[in-house]
C-alpha positions in Angstrom: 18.5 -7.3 2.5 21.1 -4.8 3.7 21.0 -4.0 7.5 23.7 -1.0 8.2 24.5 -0.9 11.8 26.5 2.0 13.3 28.1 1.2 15.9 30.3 4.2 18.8 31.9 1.9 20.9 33.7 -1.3 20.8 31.7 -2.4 23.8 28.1 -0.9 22.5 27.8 -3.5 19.6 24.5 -4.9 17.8 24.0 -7.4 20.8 20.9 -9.6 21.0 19.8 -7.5 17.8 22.2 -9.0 15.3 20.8 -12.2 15.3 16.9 -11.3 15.7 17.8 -9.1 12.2 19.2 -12.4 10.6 16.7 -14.4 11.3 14.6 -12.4 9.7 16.7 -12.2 6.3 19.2 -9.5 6.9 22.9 -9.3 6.6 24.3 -7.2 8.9 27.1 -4.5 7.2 28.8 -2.8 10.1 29.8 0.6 10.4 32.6 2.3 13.5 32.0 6.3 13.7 31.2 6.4 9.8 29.2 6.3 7.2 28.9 5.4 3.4 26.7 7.2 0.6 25.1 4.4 0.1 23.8 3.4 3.4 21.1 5.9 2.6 19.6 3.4 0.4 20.0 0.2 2.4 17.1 -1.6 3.6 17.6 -0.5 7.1 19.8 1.3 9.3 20.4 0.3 13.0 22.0 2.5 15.1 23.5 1.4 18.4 24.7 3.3 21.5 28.1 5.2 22.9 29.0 7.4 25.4 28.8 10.7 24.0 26.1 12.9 23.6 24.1 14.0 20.1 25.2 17.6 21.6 29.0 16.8 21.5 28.9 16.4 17.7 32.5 19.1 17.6 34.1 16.8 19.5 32.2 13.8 17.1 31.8 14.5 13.9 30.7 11.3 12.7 27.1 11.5 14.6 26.5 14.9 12.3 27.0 12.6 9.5 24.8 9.7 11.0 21.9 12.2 11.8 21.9 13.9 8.1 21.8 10.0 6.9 19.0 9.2 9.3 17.2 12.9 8.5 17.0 11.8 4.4 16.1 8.2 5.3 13.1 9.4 7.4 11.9 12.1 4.6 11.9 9.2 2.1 10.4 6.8 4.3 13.1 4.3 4.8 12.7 2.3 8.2 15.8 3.3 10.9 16.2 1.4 14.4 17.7 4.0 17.2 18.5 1.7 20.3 19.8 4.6 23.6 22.0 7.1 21.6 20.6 5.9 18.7 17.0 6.6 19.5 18.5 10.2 20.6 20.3 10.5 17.2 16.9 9.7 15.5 15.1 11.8 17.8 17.0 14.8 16.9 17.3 13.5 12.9 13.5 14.2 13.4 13.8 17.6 14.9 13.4 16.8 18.7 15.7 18.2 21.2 18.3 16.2 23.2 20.1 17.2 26.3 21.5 16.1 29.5 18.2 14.8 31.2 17.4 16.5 34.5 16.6 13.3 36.8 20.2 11.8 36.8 21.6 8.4 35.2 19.1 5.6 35.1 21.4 2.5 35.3 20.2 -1.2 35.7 17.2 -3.7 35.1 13.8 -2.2 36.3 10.7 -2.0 33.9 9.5 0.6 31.4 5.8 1.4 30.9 4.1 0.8 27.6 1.4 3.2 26.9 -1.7 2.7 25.8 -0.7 3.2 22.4 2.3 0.7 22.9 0.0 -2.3 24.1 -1.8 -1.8 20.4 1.8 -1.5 18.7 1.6 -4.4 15.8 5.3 -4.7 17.2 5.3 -4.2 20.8 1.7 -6.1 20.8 1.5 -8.8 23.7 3.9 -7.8 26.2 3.0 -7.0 29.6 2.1 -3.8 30.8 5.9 -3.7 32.6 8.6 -5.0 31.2 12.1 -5.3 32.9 14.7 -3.7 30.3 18.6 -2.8 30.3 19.0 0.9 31.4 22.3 2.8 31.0 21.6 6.3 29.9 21.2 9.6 31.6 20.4 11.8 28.1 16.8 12.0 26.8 15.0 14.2 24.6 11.5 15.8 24.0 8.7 14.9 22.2 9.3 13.5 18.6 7.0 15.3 16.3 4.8 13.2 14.4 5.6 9.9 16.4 3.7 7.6 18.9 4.9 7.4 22.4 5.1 3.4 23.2 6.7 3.4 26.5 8.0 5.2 29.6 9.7 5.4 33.2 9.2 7.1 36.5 13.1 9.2 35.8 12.7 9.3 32.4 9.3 9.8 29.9 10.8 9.0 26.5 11.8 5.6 26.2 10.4 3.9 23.1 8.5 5.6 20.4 7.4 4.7 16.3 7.4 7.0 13.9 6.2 5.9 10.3 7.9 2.8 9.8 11.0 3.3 12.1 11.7 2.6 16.0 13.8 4.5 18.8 14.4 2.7 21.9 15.8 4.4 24.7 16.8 1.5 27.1 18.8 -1.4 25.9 17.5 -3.8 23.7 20.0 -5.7 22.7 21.4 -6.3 26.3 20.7 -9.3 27.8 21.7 -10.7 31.5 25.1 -11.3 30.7 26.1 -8.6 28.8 25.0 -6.2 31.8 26.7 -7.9 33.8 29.7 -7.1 32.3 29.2 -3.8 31.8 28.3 -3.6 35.0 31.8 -5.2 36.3 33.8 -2.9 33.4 32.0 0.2 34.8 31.9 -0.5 38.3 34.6 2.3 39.5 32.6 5.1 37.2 29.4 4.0 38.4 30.8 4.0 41.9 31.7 7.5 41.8 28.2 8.3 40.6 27.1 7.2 43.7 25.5 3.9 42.2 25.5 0.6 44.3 27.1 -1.7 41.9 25.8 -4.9 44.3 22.7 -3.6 44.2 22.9 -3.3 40.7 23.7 -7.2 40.3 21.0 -7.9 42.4 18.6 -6.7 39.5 20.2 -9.1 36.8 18.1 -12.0 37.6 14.4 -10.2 36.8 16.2 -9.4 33.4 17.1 -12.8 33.1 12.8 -13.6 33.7 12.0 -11.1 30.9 14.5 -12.7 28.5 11.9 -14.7 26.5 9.7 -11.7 26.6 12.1 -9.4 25.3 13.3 -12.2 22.2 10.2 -12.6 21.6 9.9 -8.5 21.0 13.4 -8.8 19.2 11.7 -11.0 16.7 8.7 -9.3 16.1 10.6 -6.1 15.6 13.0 -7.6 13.3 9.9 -9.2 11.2 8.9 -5.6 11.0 11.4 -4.1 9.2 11.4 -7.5 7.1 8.1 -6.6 5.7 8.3 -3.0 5.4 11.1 -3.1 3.1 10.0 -6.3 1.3 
């Protein structure tokens, strides 16, 4: 089983994801800022994060491409995985809106919400109510039509929703501890200038690290998702 992954940036890779996917009988086929014909046809596409924004697709032509791919996937029911921009990319591949979101950047580890509906997701089935994820993101988008709303924030209402067989996550799945912690030290100048507390930030890393065996856990059950579906 083919898993495409589109990746933007050379720092926003497949992460924590990758190997949850192989587990679970894929091979991964990566993709930088294109696409193939026949990725409309693979057994699943995964779509990772980048800087830019679905509404700077001038300057990007490569995520109007990626969002007609994910757009013909969706109407013939072929499972997708959206993880930050890539949950906005399948949010707008479903007709939803995306724009600059209103409440600022929400940068760190602090917990989402799962709704109601999330708790009785055959995925997202046996977390916690709150679970401490990766944020790094200040787009967001509006309802998806059609979809199931599985978890939120105080800044920021769409994080995680379902829709037919595929999954957009707006926080960072595939970060772990480490890997924030990087990006936090490669960012810290930009972050300082947005007025963010980079020590403060740190200080967050070690309830992510708690939540790490939760969030495999939801890795794996995720990537045993899209095993079935396709199979």
């Amino acid at each position: 089983m083919r898993a495409v992954v589109f990746e933007h940036d050379e720092d926003a890779g497949v992460g924590l994801v990758g190997p949850a996917l192989q587990q679970a009988g894929f091979t991964l086929v990566k993709r930088f800022r294109t696409t193939r014909r026949e990725d409309v046809d693979a057994e699943l596409v995964v779509v990772m994060g980048g800087h830019m924004g679905v509404y700077e697709a001038d300057q990007h032509p490569f995520l109007r491409e990626e969002i007609a791919l994910l757009s013909e996937r969706l109407a013939n029911e072929r499972p997708c995985l959206g993880i930050c921009l890539g949950a906005q990319m399948l949010a707008s591949a479903s007709g939803a809106e995306v724009l600059l979101g209103k409440n600022g950047l929400e940068v760190g580890a602090t917990p989402v919400r799962w709704t109601q509906e999330g708790m009785k997701d055959p995925v997202i089935t046996g977390v916690r109510p709150r679970t401490v994820v990766a944020h790094w993101h200040q787009d967001t988008f509006k309802p998806v039509a059609g979809a199931t709303l599985l978890a939120s924030t105080d800044r920021y209402t769409q994080q995680a929703f379902r829709l037919g067989k595929s999954y957009g996550f707006q926080f960072h799945l595939e970060l772990g501890a480490q890997d924030m912690e990087r990006w936090l030290t490669d960012s810290a100048d930009s972050l300082a200038q947005c007025g963010k507390d980079v020590q403060e930030l740190r200080g967050q890393l070690p309830k992510l690290k708690a939540a790490e065996e939760e969030l495999s856990e939801l890795r794996s059950r995720l990537a045993h998702h899209f095993a079935k579906a396709v199979r």
